[in-house]
C-alpha positions in Angstrom: 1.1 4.6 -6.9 4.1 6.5 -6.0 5.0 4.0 -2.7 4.4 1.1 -5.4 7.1 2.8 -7.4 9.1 3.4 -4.7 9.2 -0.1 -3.2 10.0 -1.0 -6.8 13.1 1.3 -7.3 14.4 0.4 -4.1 13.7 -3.5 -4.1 13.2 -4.9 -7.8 16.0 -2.5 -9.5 18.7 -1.8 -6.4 21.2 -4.0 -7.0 23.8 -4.9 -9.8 21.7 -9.0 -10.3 18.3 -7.3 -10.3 16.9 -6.0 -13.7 17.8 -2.1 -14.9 14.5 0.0 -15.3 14.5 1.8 -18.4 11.4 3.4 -18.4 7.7 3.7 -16.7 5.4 2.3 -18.8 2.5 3.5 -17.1 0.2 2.5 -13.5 -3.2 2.7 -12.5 -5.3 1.6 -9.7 -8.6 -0.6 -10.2 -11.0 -2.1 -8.6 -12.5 -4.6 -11.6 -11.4 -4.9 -15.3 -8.2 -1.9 -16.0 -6.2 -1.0 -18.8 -2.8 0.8 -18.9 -1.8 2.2 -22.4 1.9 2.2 -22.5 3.9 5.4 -23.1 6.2 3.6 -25.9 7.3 0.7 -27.3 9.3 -1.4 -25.6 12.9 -2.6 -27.3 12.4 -6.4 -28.3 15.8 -6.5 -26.5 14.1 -5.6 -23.1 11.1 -7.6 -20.8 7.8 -6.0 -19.8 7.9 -6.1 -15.6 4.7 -5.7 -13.7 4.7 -4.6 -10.3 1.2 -4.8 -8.3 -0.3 -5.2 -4.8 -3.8 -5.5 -3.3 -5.2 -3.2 -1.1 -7.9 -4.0 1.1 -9.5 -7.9 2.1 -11.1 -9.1 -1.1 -9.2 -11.1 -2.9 -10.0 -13.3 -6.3 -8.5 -14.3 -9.4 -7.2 -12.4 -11.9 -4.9 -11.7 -15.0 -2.3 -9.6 -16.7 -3.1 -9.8 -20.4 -0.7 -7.8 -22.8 -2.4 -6.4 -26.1 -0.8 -5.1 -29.6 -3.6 -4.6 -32.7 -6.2 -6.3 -30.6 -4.8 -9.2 -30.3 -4.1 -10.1 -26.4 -1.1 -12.8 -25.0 -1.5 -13.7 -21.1 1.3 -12.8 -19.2 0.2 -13.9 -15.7 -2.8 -15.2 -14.2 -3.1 -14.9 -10.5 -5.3 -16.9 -8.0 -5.0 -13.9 -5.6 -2.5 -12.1 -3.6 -0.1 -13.8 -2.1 0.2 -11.0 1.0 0.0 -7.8 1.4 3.5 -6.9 -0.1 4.6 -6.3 -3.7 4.7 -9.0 -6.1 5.8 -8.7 -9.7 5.9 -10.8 -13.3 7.8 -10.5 -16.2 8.3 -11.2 -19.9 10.7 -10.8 -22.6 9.1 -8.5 -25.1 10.1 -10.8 -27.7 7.8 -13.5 -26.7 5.1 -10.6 -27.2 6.6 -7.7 -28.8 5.1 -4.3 -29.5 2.2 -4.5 -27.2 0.6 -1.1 -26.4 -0.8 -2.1 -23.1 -2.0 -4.3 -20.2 -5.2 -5.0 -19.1 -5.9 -6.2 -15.9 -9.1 -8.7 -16.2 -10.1 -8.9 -12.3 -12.7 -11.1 -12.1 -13.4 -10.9 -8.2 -13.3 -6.9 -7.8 -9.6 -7.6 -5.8 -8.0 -3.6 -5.4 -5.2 -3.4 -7.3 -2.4 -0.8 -7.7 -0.9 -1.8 -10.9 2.7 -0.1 -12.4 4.3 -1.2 -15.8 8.1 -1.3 -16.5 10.3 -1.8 -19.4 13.4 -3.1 -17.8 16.9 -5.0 -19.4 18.8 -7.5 -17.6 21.9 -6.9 -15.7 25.4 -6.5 -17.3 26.8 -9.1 -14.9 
């Protein structure tokens, strides 16, 4: 997890266009169905960024599914790695604010290493 999170400081929040981390939400590594509880809420001002990569040659469908009181609101839905490298999604929290934390559905068994971020745009 730390390498995730360092490819992510130094390639999703580098530069003055990319988005400004505010704080870790939380990571995990899964092999099947995960869920990461966040740390906090996140300001409805901010987005929810996931950062994720596969390890290993399986790969199969799967989703990012945010939840708040039970109630879940699909972020992503993936077909399957795209390569070996980091990808990542995001969302405004205000489409979906005050979740408490994503769960990975991973239909296939695809290894993931999964990190959640609250970031804020930019001050261009």
């Amino acid at each position: 997890m730390d390498a995730l999170d360092n490819y992510a400081s130094d390639n999703l929040f580098d530069d003055r266009t990319d988005p400004i981390l505010v704080n870790k939400l939380g990571s995990k590594i899964v092999h099947g169905d995960g869920m990461i509880p966040f740390k906090e809420l996140v300001d409805g001002s901010n987005s929810y960024e996931v950062a994720f990569m596969c390890k290993g040659k399986e790969q199969a469908p799967f989703s990012f599914v945010l939840y708040k009181d039970g109630q879940p609101h699909t972020m992503s839905t993936m077909g399957g790695c795209a390569s070996d490298g980091v990808q990542s999604v995001s969302l405004p929290a205000k489409r979906f604010p005050d979740a408490t934390s994503l769960s990975i559905i991973n239909i296939g068994g695809t290894n993931l290493v999964v990190s959640v971020y609250e970031v804020r745009e930019a001050e261009r």
